[in-house]
Structure formats: structure tokens, C-alpha cells
N, C-alpha and C positions, 0 to 999 in steps of 0.2 A: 250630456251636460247642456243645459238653456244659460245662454248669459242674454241677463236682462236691464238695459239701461236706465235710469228712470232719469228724464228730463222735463224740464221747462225753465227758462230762462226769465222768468219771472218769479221775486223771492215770496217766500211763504206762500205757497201752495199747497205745501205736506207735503216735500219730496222725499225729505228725510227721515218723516215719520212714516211715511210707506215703505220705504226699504226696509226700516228697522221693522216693522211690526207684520210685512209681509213674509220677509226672511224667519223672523220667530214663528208665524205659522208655517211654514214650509216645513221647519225645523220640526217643531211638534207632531205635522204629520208624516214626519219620519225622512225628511228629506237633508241631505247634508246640503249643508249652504254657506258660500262665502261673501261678504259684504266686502265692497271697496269704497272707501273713502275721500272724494276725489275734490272735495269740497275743501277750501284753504279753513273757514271756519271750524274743523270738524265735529259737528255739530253729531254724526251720525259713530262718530267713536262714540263722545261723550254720552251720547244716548243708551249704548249697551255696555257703558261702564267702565272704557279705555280710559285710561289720562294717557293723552300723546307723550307727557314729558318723561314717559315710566319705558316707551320702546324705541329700539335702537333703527328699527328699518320701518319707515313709513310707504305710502304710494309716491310719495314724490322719490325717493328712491328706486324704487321699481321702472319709474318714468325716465327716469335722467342717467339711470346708471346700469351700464350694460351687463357688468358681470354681477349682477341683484337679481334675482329670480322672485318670482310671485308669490312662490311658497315660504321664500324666508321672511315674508313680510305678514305673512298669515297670521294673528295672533287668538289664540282659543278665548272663548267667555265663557261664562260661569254656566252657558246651557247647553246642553247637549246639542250635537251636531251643525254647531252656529259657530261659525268664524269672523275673522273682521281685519282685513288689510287698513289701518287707521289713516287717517289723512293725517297732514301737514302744514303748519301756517305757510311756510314755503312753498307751497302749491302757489301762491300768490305769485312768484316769480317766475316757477314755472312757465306760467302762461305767455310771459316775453323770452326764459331761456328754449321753451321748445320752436320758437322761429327758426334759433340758429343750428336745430339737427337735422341732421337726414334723419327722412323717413316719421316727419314731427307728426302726422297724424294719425301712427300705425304704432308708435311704442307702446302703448297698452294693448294692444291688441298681440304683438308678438311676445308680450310674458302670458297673457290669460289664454293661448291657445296651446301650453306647452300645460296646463294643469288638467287633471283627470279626477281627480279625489273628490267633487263636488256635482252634485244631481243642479245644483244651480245656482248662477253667480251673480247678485244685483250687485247696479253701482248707483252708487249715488252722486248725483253730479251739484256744482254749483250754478246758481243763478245768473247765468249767462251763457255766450252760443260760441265759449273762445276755444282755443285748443285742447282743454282738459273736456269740456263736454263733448269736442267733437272728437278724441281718442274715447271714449269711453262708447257714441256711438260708432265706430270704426272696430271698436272689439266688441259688440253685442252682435247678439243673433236676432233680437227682439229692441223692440224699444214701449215704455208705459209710458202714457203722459197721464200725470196727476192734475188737474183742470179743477180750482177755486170754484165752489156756486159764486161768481158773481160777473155782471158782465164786461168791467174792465179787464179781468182775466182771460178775455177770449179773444182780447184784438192781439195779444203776442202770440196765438195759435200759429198763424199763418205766415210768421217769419222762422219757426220752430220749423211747420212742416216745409216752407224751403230749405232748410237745414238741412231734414234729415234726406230729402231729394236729394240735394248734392252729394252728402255722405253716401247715396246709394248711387249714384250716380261715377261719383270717383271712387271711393275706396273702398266700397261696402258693397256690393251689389245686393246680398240675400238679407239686408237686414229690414225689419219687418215690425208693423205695427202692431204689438202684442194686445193693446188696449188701451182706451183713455179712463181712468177713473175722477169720479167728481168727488171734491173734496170739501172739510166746511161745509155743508149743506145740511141746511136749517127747512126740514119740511112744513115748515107752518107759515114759510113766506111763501106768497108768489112770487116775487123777484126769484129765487132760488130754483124755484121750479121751471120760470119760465127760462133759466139759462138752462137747466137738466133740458130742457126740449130743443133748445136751439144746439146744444150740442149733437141730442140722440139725431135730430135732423143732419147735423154732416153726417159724424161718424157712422150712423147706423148702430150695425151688432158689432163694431167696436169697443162698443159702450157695455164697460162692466154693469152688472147688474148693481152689483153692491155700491154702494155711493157711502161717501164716510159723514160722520155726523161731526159737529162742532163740540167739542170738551175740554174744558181747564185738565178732566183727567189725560191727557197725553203732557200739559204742562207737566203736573206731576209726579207721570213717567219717567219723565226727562231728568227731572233733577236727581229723582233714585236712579240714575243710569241705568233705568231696566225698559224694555218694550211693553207699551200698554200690553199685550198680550201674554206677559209672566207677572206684571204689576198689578192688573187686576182683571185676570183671567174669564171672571163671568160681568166684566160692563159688555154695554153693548156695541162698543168699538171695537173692541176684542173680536168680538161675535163676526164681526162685519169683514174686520180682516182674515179670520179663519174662513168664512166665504169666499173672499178673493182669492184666498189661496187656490182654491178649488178650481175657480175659474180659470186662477194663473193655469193653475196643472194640467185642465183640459184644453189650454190655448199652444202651451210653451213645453 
């Protein structure tokens, strides 16, 4: 089992439509996969067709309540071998009641290491660096960063990867840089290109290959709660994320 984090603490990225459309490739190439929803918005239920108000056990449950296990919060979608733990607006409180637990940076990490039934588990996190992202990476074995073509997208790199230092540092030692993917990216700018280069300059062969394009069709996706990737199967975002999948699988 890979459990795979996807952060950045800068909103609209694509955090949420990478989870969603990576997980549906994963799925497709035959992989079971559970999604968590770790985002108060949940922006990434909504995406694969959850309405929060329809299930009884969210991830804030999982988080806050000891005798809730991970699996009772799993809830199946409409596709084959795809799951999805839904988030909760009360994530939002979360973030100030997990001060007051022991062990506040490790409770997702001790439900998602008691599950086996999953070849691999993303989460998706919210736009910021508080307790929900940093249990989310605390329980990952990897970490993606989803990285915006543009260059105000790249000055919050470097308080993420203090971040994930500490988290590796204190609570995480083997957790690991799966990859950064560039997202929004419009190959006919320069501007676009020239942040694709200033990133492949840190990162290296961190850097997915695949880079995701800019499309109203993922708007679209969204509101039919379905993943570009079952909504319209041959765009060439779809295309792109069946790619990364591949990459995921030869990384993680």
C-alpha cells in the first residue's frame, strides 16, 4: 500500500483535482484506491459525487474519535475500485480542537496504518500548513506537490518544503518526495514555460513529466461530480492524468 499526500498550502493549484483524477486513473489501471478528504470545503467528495449531508462518518470523525476506524468512513462511488473517506465542514474546527489531543499530529496516521484493502491511499489536503495537512503528511509514505505554472506559485514552495522537513524530522522520518507536478500550464506562454524551467532547475527528475493543461473541462467535471477522467474519458487532460498515473506507479 502507497499512501500519497497531496499538498500545497496555496489555494487553487489543482490539489483536488489531482487527487480526484489521479485516483480515477489508478482505479482504471486496475488499482484499488481510497481518497480522504481532509479539506473543510470538501471540494474533493463533491468532485466524485458525495454529498457530505447524505453520510453519517466523515474524516473529521476518524480524526477526533477514537473508537471510528477508517474503514467505517470509506464510502464506495459509482466506479469501480475507487473509494472516498468525505471531508467535513467541521474540519474547520478541527484544526483548533486537535491542539488539545495527544498525539494531535499522528491521529490520521494511526487509523490509515491499520487499513490493508487499498494498493493506494491519496489525501487531499487543504490550503494551508495547520494540523489537518500536517497529519495527513504524518500518515503518508510519499508526498506530491501540485505547483500552478506561475511565478507567485513558487514563493510558498519553500515554507511547504520546511514543512515537510520538520514532519520528517519529528514524526515522519521515511516520508518522501513522490513528485511535484505543474499544473494550469498553458504551453504557448513563455511566462509558463519559464516557471516549468525554474522549477525542473530545483527539483530535477522530481518533476513529472506530465504537466496538466488549463480547461473549463475539469469545471465541468466537477459540477457532474464525476473526474475528468470517467467525464470525458478521451480530453486530453484525461490523457495526461492516465500518464501520471504511470509515473505515480513507477515512483510509489
Amino acid at each position: 500500500m502507497a499512501t500519497i499526500a497531496v499538498a500545497n498550502q496555496k489555494g487553487g493549484v489543482g490539489k483536488t483535482a489531482t487527487v480526484a483524477n489521479l485516483g480515477a486513473a489508478l482505479a482504471l489501471a486496475g488499482r484499488s484506491v481510497l481518497l480522504i478528504d481532509l479539506d473543510p470545503q470538501t471540494n474533493l467528495s463533491l468532485s466524485c459525487g458525495i454529498s457530505t449531508a447524505d453520510v453519517d462518518v466523515t474524516a473529521y470523525d476518524i480524526l477526533m474519535d477514537d473508537e471510528i476506524n477508517a474503514q467505517q468512513a470509506a464510502v464506495p462511488t459509482r466506479w469501480d475500485r475507487l473509494q472516498v473517506i468525505p471531508g467535513s465542514e467541521r474540519l474547520s474546527a478541527a484544526q483548533v480542537q486537535l491542539a488539545q489531543l495527544p498525539g494531535r499530529t499522528e491521529r490520521l496516521a494511526q487509523k490509515v496504518q491499520a487499513l490493508d484493502a487499498y494498493d493506494y491511499i491519496l489525501i487531499d489536503t487543504p490550503p494551508s500548513l495547520g494540523f489537518l495537512t500536517i497529519n495527513a503528511l504524518t500518515a503518508a509514505a510519499h508526498v506530491l506537490i501540485p505547483v500552478q505554472a506561475s511565478f507567485l506559485a513558487l514563493h510558498g514552495l519553500r515554507q511547504l518544503m520546511q514543512t515537510i522537513a520538520a514532519v520528517q524530522a519529528h514524526s515522519n522520518p521515511s516520508l518522501t518526495l513522490a513528485g511535484v507536478i505543474l499544473t494550469m500550464y498553458d504551453t504557448r506562454t513563455v511566462h509558463a514555460r519559464q516557471v516549468h524551467a525554474r522549477v525542473q532547475d530545483h527539483f530535477g527528475d522530481k518533476v513529472f513529466q506530465s504537466a496538466i493543461r488549463r480547461s473549463v473541462a475539469f469545471d465541468y467535471a466537477t459540477v457532474a461530480g464525476t473526474p475528468l477522467v470517467y467525464y470525458q474519458p478521451t480530453h486530453p487532460c484525461s490523457q495526461i492524468y492516465i500518464d501520471l498515473a504511470g509515473e505515480v506507479m513507477a515512483r510509489a
